[in-house]
C-alpha positions as CSV (number, residue, x, y, z in Angstrom):
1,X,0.0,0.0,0.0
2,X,1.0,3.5,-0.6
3,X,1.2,6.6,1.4
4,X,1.0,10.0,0.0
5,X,1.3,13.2,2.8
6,X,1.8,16.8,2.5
7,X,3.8,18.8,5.7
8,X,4.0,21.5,7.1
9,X,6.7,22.6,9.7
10,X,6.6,25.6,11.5
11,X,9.1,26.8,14.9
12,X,12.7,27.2,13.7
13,X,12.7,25.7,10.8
14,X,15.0,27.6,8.2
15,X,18.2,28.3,8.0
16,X,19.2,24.8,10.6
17,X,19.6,22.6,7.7
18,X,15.9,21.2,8.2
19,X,16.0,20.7,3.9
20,X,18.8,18.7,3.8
21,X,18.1,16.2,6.7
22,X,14.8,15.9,4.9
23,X,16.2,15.1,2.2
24,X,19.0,12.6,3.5
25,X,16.7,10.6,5.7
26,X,13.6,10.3,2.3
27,X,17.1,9.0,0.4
28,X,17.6,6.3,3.2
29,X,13.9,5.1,3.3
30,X,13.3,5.8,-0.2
31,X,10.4,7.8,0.0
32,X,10.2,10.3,-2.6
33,X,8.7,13.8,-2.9
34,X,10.1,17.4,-2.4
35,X,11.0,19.8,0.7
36,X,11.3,23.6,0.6
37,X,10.7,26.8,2.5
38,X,8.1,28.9,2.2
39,X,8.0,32.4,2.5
40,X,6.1,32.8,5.7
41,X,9.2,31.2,7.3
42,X,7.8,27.9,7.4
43,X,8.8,24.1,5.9
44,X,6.3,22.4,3.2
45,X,7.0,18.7,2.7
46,X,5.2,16.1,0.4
47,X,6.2,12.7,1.0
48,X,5.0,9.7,-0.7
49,X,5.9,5.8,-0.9
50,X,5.0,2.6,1.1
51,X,3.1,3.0,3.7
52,X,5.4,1.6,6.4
53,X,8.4,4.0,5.4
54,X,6.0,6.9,4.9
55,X,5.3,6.5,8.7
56,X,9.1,6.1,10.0
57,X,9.8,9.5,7.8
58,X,6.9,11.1,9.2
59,X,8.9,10.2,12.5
60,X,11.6,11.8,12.0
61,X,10.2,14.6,10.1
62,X,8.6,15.2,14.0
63,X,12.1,15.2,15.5
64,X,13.9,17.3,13.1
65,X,17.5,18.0,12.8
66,X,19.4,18.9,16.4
67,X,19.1,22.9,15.6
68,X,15.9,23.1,14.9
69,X,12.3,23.8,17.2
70,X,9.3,22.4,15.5
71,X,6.2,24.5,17.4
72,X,3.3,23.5,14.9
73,X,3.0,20.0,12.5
74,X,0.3,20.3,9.8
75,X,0.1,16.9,8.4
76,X,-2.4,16.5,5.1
77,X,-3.5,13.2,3.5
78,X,-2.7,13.4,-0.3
79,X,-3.4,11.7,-3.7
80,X,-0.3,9.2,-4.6
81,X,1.7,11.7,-7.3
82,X,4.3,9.3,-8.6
83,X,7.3,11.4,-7.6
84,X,10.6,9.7,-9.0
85,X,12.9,10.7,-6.9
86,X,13.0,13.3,-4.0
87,X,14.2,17.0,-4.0
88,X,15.2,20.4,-2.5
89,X,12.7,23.0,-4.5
90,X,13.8,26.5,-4.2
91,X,11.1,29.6,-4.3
């Protein structure tokens, strides 16, 4: 089964390497999608793949890096996309 969910991170978010451990830890449990900042200061991340390894990133997604504070989780059911791989997107 497949698991498709749209994020949103807000606290101290940007600028703590939140994109890149993101993108590290999707590599690892190869769930793909895209990460990026918005310009309200806070993370959006879509995340899709098996169920099981959806969840675990969803975990970690939760803890963050070290340097970050996550204050608020928005966390949005999706339709499945078909992303191919999984990327930074700049604004």
């Amino acid at each position: 089964m497949k698991r498709s969910l749209r994020v949103y991170i807000s606290g101290i978010v940007q600028g703590v390497f939140f994109r890149s451990f993101v993108k590290e830890n999707a590599e690892k449990l190869n769930v793909k999608g895209f990460v990026r900042n918005l310009e309200d200061g806070r993370v959006e991340i879509f995340i899709e793949g098996n169920i099981e390894n959806v969840n675990k990133m969803l975990e970690l997604i939760k803890k963050g890096p070290k340097n970050s504070k996550i204050e608020k989780i928005e966390i949005k059911e999706e339709k499945f996309q078909g992303f191919k791989n999984f990327k930074i997107l700049h604004i």
